[in-house]
C-alpha positions, 0 to 999 in steps of 0.5 A: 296804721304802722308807717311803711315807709323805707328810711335811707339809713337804717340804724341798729336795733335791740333784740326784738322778739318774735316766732319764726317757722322755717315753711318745712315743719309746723313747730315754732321757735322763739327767736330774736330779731336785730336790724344790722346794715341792710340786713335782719339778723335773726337769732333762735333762742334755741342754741342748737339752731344757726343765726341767719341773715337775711337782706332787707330787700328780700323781705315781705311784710304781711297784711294787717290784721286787727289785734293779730300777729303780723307776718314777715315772709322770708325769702327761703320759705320761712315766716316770721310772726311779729308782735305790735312792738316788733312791727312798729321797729321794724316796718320803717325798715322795711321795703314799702308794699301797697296794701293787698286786695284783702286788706283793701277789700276789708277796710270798704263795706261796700267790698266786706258786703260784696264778699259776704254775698260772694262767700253764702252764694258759694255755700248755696251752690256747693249745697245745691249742686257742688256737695253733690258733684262732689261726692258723685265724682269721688264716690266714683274713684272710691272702691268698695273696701272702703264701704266695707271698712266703714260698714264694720267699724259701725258694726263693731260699735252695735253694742255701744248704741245699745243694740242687743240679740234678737228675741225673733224666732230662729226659724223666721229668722233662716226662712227671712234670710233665705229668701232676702238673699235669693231676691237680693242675688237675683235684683243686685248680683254681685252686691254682698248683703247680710240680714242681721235680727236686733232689738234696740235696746233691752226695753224697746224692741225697735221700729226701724230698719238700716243698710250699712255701707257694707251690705249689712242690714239690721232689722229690728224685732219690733219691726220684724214683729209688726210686718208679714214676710212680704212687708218685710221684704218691701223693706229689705228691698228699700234697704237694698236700695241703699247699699246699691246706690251707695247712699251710706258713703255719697252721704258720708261725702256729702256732709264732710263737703258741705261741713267744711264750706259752711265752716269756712263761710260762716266760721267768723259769724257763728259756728253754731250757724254752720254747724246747723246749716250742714246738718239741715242740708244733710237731712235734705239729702237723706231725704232724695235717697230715701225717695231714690230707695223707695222707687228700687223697692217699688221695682225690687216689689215687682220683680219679687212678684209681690202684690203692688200695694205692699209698700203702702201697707208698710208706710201705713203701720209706720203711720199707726206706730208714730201715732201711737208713740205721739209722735207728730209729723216732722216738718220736712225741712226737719226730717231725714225722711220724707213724710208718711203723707207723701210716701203714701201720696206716691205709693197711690200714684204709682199704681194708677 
């Protein structure tokens, strides 16, 4: 541990190096540091830049940390990164500072265990309530052209994702289209929507259907194919759900949150655990807007005058497409959506 004691009499020293940033700007300079009297000389090696005086009173040396640069803060704002040499010359010279709470809290387990527990328990609140408040509160101030934005930008990458024309017929395509708007006008006046027809790729027509946060909302000809007009309707309706409650932007929100905290909490233990702890969470809120859009079907079903059981038979054709794909139900902790099972599970106890 470097000594911080303060000699009476400091003596001159040879030219030490360090980096110097001036607190107004992010770019580093190189420069050298003298102790002359009771004061640092600081000299940038760039010749275009004033050699400066600082006392040595006015001087803070930063906490240590191992095998890391140590900061030296100046009184104008600025910050000198010290090497262990450097540090080694100059701490003696230097007003002595107890060790900060940081610093003291890292050298006890007890106190790294405390922080520890303090630091996940702040990453299960923010993913519990906090992520959400968040995005609820920021959603709020955030105006529709924003959703547009984002909903074009997406729209725009269509082909990229290997998007490609529809094969469904023209006229079923207008007969759709017609009718969609004038339920979507009648259940969400003044929310723009569009209906757009695509296949999924060249060799696979698609199974699925999404609402971009812009009211855009593509069905894929496989699924167009498989479904009767009220089926799709069902759907179109689930999908307006979306876009009227904004999931497609409070999900953008959420994960930029919650992204960021598990970052800071879990960064020194592992990336991959923060990076995996974000994305399960963000699949579990996918998860609350998907039952959030399916109960506006349900009520956009009614409205349309539509035979109650009709969203059932839809997530009982997404049933037989998934077993005929082999495709095994996913975990729910796993999923973006909620199970077949428990969709069909609710659909049967709404309508006792």
């Amino acid at each position: 541990m470097v000594s911080l004691a303060m000699t009476n009499k400091p003596t001159a020293l040879t030219a030490l190096p360090a980096t110097w940033f001036d607190g107004r700007s992010s770019r580093r300079h190189a420069v050298q540091l003298q102790i002359e009297a009771q004061t640092l000389v600081m000299r940038p090696l760039d010749g275009s830049l004033a050699v400066q005086h600082f006392a040595l009173a006015d001087l803070r040396l930063g906490e240590a940390w191992p095998d890391c640069p140590w900061p030296l803060d100046l009184p104008d704002g600025g910050r000198l990164w010290l090497g262990a040499t450097t540090t080694a010359m100059l701490a003696p010279k230097l007003p002595q500072r107890a060790p900060g709470l940081a610093q003291r809290l890292s050298a006890s387990w007890a106190g790294t265990l405390a922080c520890l527990v303090c630091l996940l328990a702040l990453l299960v609140w923010f993913d519990r309530q906090g992520a959400g408040l968040a995005a609820e509160g920021l959603l709020g101030l955030m105006p529709r052209s924003v959703d547009q934005k984002v909903g074009e930008l997406v729209e725009a990458k269509y082909g990229q994702f290997g998007f490609v024309a529809s094969t469904l017929p023209m006229e079923r395509q207008r007969r759709l289209r017609a009718r969609f708007a004038e339920a979507a006008e009648q259940a969400a006046p003044g929310v723009a929507v569009k209906l757009d027809f695509l296949r999924e790729s060249k060799k696979e027509a698609g199974f699925n259907a999404f609402a971009q946060p812009n009211g855009s909302i593509v069905v894929f000809d496989g699924l167009a194919q498989s479904l009767s007009d009220d089926e799709l309707m069902a759907v179109l309706g689930h999908e307006l759900g979306h876009v009227v409650h904004r999931h497609g932007m409070q999900n953008v929100l959420r994960s930029f949150g919650l992204f960021s905290v598990a970052g800071v909490v879990l960064s020194d233990f592992s990336t991959v655990a923060a990076t995996m702890a974000a994305t399960v969470q963000g699949m579990r809120y996918g998860r609350e807007a998907e039952r959030e859009a399916d109960a506006y079907a349900r009520r956009f079903i009614a409205q349309q005058g539509l035979p109650p059981q009709t969203l059932a038979a839809v997530w009982l054709k997404f049933k037989d497409e998934q077993r005929r794909r082999g495709v095994g139900e996913i975990p729910g902790w796993l999923s973006t959506h909620p199970g077949m099972d428990e969709r069909l599970d609710t659909e049967q106890g709404s309508q006792r």
